[in-house]
VOPAGU-2260 file (C-alpha; in pm, 1 decimal, decimal comma):
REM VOPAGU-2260
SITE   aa  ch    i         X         Y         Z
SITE  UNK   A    0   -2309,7    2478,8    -265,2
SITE  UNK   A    1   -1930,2    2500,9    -283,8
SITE  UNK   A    2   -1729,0    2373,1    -512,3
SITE  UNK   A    3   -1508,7    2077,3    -432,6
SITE  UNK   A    4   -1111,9    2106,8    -537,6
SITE  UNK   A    5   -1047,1    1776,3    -692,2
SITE  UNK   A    6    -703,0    1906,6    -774,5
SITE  UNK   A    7    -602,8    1867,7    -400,3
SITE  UNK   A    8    -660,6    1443,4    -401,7
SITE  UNK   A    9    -366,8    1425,0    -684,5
SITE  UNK   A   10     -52,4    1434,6    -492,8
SITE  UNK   A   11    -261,8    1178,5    -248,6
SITE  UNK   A   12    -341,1     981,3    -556,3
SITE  UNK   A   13      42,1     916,2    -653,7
SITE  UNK   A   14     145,0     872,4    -362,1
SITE  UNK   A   15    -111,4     562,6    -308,3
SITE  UNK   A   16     -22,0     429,6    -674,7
SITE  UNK   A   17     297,3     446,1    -583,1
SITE  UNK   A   18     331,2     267,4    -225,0
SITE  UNK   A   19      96,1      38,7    -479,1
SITE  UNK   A   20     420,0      -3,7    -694,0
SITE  UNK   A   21     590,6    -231,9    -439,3
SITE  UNK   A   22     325,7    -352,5    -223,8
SITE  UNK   A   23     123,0    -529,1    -471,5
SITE  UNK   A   24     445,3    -754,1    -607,4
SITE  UNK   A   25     513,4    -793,5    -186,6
SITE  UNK   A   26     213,0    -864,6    -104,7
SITE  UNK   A   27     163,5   -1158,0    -348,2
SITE  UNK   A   28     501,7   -1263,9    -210,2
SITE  UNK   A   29     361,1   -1230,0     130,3
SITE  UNK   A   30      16,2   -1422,0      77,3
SITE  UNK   A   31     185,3   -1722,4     -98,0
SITE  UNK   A   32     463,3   -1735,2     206,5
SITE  UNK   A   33     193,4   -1781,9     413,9
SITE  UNK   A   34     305,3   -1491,3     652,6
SITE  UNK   A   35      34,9   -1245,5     638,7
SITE  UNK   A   36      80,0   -1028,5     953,8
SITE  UNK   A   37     414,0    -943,2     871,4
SITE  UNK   A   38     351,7    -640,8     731,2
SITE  UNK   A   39     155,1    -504,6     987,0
SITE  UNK   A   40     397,8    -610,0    1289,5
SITE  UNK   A   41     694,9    -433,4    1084,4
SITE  UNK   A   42     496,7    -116,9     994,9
SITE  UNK   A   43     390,1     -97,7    1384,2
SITE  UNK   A   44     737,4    -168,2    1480,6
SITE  UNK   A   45     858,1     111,4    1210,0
SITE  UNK   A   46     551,9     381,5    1372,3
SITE  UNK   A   47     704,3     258,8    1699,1
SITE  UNK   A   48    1031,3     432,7    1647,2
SITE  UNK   A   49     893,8     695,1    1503,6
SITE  UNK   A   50     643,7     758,5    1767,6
SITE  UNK   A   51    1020,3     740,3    2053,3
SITE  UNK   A   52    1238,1     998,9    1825,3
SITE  UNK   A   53     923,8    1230,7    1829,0
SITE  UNK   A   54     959,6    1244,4    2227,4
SITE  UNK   A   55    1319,8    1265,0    2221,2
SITE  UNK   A   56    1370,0    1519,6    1953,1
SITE  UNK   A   57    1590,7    1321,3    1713,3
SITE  UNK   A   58    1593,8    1617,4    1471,4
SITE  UNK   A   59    1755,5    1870,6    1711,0
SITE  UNK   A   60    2009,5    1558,0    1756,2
SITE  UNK   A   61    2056,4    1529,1    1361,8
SITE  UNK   A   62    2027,1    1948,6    1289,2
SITE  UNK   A   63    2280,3    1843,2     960,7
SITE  UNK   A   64    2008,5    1620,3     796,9
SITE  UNK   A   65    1670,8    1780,5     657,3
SITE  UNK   A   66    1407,1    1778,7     865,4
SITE  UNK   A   67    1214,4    1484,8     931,0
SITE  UNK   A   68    1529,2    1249,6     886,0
SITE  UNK   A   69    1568,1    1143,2    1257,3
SITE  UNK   A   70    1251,6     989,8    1329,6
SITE  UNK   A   71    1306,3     834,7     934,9
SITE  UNK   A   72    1588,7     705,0    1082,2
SITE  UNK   A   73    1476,6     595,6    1435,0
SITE  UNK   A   74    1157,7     415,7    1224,8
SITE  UNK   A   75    1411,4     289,2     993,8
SITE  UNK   A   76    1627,7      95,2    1301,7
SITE  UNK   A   77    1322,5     -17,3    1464,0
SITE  UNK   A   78    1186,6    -179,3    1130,5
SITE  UNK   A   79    1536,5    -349,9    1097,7
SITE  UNK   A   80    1527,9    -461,1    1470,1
SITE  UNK   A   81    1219,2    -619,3    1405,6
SITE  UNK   A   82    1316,9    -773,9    1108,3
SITE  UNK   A   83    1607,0    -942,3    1255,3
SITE  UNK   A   84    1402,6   -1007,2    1560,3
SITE  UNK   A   85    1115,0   -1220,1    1332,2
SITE  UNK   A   86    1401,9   -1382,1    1133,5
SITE  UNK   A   87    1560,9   -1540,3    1461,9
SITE  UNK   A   88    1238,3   -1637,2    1623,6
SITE  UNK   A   89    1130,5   -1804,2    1253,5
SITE  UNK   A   90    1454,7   -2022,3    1278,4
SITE  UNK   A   91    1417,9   -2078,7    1691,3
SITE  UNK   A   92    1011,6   -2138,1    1641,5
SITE  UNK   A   93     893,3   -2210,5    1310,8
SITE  UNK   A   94     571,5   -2347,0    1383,2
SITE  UNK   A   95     465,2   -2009,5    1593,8
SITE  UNK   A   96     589,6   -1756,5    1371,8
SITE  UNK   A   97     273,7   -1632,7    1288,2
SITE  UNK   A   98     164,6   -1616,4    1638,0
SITE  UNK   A   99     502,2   -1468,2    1728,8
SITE  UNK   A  100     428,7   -1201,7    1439,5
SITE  UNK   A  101     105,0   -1114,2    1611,5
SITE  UNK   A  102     268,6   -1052,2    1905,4
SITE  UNK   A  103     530,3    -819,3    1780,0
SITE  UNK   A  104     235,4    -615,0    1645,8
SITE  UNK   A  105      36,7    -627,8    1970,3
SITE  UNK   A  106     309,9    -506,3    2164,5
SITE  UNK   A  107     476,4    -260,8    2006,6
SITE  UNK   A  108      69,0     -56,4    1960,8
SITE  UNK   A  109      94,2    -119,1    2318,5
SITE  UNK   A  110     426,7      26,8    2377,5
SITE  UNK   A  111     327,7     325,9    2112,3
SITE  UNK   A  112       5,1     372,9    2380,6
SITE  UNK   A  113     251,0     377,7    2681,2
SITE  UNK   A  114     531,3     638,3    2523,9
SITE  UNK   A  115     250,7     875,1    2410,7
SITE  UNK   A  116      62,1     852,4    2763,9
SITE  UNK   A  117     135,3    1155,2    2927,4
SITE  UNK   A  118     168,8    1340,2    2602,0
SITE  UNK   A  119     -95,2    1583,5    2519,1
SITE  UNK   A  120     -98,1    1517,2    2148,5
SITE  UNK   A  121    -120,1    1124,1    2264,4
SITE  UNK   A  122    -470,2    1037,7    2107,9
SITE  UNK   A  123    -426,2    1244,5    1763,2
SITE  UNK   A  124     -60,8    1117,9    1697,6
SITE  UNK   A  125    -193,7     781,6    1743,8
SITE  UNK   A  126    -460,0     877,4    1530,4
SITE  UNK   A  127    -206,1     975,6    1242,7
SITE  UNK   A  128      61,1     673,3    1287,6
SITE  UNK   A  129    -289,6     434,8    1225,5
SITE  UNK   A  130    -486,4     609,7     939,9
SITE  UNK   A  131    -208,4     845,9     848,3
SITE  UNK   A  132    -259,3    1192,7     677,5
SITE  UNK   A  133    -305,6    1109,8     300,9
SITE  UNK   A  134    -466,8    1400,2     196,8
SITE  UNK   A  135    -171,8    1659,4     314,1
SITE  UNK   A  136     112,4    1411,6     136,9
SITE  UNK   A  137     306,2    1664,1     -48,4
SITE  UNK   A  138     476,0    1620,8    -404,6
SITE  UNK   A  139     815,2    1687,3    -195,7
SITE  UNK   A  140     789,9    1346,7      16,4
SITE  UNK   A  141     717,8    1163,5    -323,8
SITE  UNK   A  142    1071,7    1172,1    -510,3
SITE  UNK   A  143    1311,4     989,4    -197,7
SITE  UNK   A  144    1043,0     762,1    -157,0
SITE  UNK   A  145     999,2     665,8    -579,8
SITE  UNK   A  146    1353,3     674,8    -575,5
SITE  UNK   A  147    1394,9     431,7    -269,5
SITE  UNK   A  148    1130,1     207,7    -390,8
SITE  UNK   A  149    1290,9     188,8    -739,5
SITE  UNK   A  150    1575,5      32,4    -582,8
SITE  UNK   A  151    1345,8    -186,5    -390,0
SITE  UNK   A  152    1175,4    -330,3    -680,3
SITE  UNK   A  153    1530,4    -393,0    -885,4
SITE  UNK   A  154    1657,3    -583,1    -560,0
SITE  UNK   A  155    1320,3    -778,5    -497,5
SITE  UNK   A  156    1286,6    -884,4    -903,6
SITE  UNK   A  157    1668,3    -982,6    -914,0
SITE  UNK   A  158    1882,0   -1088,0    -698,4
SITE  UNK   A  159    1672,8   -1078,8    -343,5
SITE  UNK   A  160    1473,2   -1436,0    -503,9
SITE  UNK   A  161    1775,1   -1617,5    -417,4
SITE  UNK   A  162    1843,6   -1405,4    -122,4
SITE  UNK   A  163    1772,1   -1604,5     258,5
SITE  UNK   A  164    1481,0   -1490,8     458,5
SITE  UNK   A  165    1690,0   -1253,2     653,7
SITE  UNK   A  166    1705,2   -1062,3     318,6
SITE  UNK   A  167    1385,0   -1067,2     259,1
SITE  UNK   A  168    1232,9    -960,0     658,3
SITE  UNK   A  169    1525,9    -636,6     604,3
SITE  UNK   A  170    1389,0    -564,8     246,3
SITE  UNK   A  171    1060,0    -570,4     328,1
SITE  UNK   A  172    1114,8    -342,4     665,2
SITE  UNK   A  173    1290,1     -83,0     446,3
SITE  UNK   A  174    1011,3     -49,1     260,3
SITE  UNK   A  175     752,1     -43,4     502,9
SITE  UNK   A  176     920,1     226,4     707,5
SITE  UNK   A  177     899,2     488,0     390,3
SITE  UNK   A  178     540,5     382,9     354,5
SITE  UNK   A  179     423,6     413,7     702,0
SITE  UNK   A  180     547,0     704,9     685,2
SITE  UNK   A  181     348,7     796,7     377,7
SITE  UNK   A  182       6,3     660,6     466,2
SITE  UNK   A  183       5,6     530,5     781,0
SITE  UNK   A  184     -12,2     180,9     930,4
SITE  UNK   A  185    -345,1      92,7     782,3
SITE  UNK   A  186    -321,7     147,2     446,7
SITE  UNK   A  187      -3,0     -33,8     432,0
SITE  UNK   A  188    -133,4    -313,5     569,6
SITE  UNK   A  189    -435,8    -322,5     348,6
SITE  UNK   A  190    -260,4    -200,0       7,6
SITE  UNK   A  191     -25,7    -533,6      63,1
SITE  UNK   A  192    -282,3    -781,9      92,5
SITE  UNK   A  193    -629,9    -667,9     -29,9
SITE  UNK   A  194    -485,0    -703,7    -417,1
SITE  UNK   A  195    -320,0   -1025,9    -365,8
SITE  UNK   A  196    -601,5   -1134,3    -218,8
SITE  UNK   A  197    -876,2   -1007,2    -430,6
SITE  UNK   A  198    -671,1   -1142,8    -747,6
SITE  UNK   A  199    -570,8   -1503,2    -609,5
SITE  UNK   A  200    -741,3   -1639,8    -924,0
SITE  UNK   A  201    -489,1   -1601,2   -1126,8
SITE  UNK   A  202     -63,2   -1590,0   -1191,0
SITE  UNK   A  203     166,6   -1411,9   -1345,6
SITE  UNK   A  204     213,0   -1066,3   -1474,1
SITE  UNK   A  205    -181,3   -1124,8   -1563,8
SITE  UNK   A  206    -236,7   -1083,7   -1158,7
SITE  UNK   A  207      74,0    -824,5   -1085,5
SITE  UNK   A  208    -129,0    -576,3   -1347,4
SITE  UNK   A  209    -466,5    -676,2   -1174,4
SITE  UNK   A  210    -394,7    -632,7    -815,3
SITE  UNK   A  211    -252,1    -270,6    -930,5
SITE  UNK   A  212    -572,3    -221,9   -1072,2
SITE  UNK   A  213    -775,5    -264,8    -828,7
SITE  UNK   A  214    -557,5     -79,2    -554,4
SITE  UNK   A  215    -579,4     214,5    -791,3
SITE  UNK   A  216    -956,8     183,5    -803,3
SITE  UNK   A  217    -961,8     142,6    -435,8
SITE  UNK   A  218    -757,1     440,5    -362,4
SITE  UNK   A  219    -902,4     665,3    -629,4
SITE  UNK   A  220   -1261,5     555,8    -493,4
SITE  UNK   A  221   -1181,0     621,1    -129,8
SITE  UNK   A  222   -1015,9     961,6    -199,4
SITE  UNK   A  223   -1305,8    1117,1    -411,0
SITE  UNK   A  224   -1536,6     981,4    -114,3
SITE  UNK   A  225   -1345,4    1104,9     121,2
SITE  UNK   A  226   -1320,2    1470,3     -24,9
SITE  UNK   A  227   -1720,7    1442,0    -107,4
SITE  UNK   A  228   -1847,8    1339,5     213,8
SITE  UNK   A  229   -1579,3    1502,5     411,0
SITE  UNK   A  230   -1433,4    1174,3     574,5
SITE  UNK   A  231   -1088,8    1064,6     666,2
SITE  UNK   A  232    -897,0     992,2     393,6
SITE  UNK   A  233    -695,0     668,0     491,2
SITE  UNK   A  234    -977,2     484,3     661,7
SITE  UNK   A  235   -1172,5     564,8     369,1
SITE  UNK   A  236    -945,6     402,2      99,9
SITE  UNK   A  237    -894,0     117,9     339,5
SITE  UNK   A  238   -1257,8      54,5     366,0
SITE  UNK   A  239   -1336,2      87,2     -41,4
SITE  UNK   A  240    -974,7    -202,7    -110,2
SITE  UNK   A  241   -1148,6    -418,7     121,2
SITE  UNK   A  242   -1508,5    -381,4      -7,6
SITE  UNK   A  243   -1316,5    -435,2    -398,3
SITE  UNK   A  244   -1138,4    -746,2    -235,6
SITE  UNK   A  245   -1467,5    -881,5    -129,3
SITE  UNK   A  246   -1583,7    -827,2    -493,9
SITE  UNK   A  247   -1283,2    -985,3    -652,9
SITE  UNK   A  248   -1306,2   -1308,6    -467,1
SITE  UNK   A  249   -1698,5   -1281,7    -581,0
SITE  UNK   A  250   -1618,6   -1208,6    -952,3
SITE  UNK   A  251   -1267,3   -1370,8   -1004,3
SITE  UNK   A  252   -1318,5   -1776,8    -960,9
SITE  UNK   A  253    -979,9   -1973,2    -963,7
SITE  UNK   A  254    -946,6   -2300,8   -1155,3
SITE  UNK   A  255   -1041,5   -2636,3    -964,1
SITE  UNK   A  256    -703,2   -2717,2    -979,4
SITE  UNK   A  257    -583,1   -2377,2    -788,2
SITE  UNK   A  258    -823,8   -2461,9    -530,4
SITE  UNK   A  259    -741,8   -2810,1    -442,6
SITE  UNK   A  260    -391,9   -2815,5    -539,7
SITE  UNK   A  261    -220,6   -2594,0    -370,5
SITE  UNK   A  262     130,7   -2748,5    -400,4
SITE  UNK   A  263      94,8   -2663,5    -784,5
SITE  UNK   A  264      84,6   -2265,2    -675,7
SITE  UNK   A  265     363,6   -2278,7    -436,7
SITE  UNK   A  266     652,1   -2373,6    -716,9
SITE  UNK   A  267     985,9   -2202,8    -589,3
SITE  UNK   A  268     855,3   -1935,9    -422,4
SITE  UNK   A  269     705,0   -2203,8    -156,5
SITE  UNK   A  270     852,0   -2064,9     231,3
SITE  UNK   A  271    1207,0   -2123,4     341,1
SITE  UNK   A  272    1277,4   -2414,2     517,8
């Protein structure tokens, strides 16, 4: 029987604990804004412009900048785009912005499908942009990203609370792009809202520490299963934060008073008007 390499799921590990970092303050932000989808319209839009610079060769374009950087920045743009894009339909349509947000999504997979149609690589890049490639992160992609999301966190625990929404669609696309890019469209999606969700019992710093908690376990339980049975990595972790989400909602019971009074949890975090 050979001998499984454990060592190989650590760079994998730290990079989920530390797309964790942000996403599990976000995604609280996120469920209690009442704007769920976002994340996963943004990060599509983000894989979008990475999936265009890929067929135009952005990096032969950029040859000064490291490689990589152009379809970081193409992903980057598009991310912005559809920030500023959500932000102007939220003022011009406020009661469909969630509908508007699932169209965003829907149609920039479908656009992603239509650029990588004649492209014999179509199917497995598609593949990638989805589930991603956690288990060949390297410890080289880690430091930028720590780095940028450092700067993310002292923005979003400072001065972005009294920031407009435009600030906080651009914030939140800036760090989506560098995730996507990290684990794919999935996981991002999931490692935003499975811990808010799974934690929605209780407040504070109590739930912040929590929700990282269980994203670790969810990560570090999908990893080892993926590396055991030989499975994908991403849809693995995915699959083991939702089944942990399922459990938290099971284990973790909020107080009457969370559950019928929801005004009382909104305080001044409650949407823009």
């Amino acid at each position: 029987m050979n001998t499984l390499d454990w060592t190989l799921l650590v760079a994998p590990f730290a990079a989920g604990l530390l797309v964790l970092s942000t996403h599990v303050v976000l995604g609280i932000d996120v469920l209690r804004r009442g704007i769920i989808f976002i994340d996963l319209a943004i990060a599509q839009v983000a894989g979008l412009g990475a999936v265009a610079a890929s067929l135009t060769d952005l990096d032969a374009v950029f040859h000064d900048l490291p490689h990589g950087m152009g379809a970081q920045l193409a992903a980057a743009l598009a991310a912005g785009l559809g920030a500023l894009l959500l932000t102007w339909c939220e003022r011009r349509w406020p009661d469909l912005q969630e509908a508007l947000i699932g169209l965003v999504f829907v149609f920039s997979a479908a656009a992603g499908i239509l650029l990588l149609a004649h492209n014999p690589h179509g199917g497995e890049n598609l593949r990638d942009l989805l589930a991603g490639q956690l288990l060949w992160v390297n410890w080289s992609a880690l430091g930028p990203v720590a780095l940028l999301y450092a700067g993310v966190l002292a923005l979003w625990l400072g001065p972005a609370q009294r920031w407009p929404r435009l600030g906080f669609y651009l914030l939140f696309a800036v760090t989506v792009t560098a995730s996507v890019q990290l684990v794919g469209v999935l996981l991002v999606f999931t490692s935003l809202i499975a811990p808010a969700v799974a934690t929605r019992a209780f407040g504070g710093a109590r739930r912040i520490v929590i929700a990282y908690l269980i994203g670790a376990a969810g990560y570090a339980m999908g990893l080892g299963l993926s590396l055991y049975a030989d499975l994908p990595a991403g849809a693995t972790v995915v699959c083991c934060l939702c089944l942990l989400t399922l459990v938290g909602l099971g284990f973790f019971k909020p107080a009457a008073r969370e559950l019928y009074s929801p005004v009382l949890n909104q305080g001044s975090d409650a949407p823009d008007q």
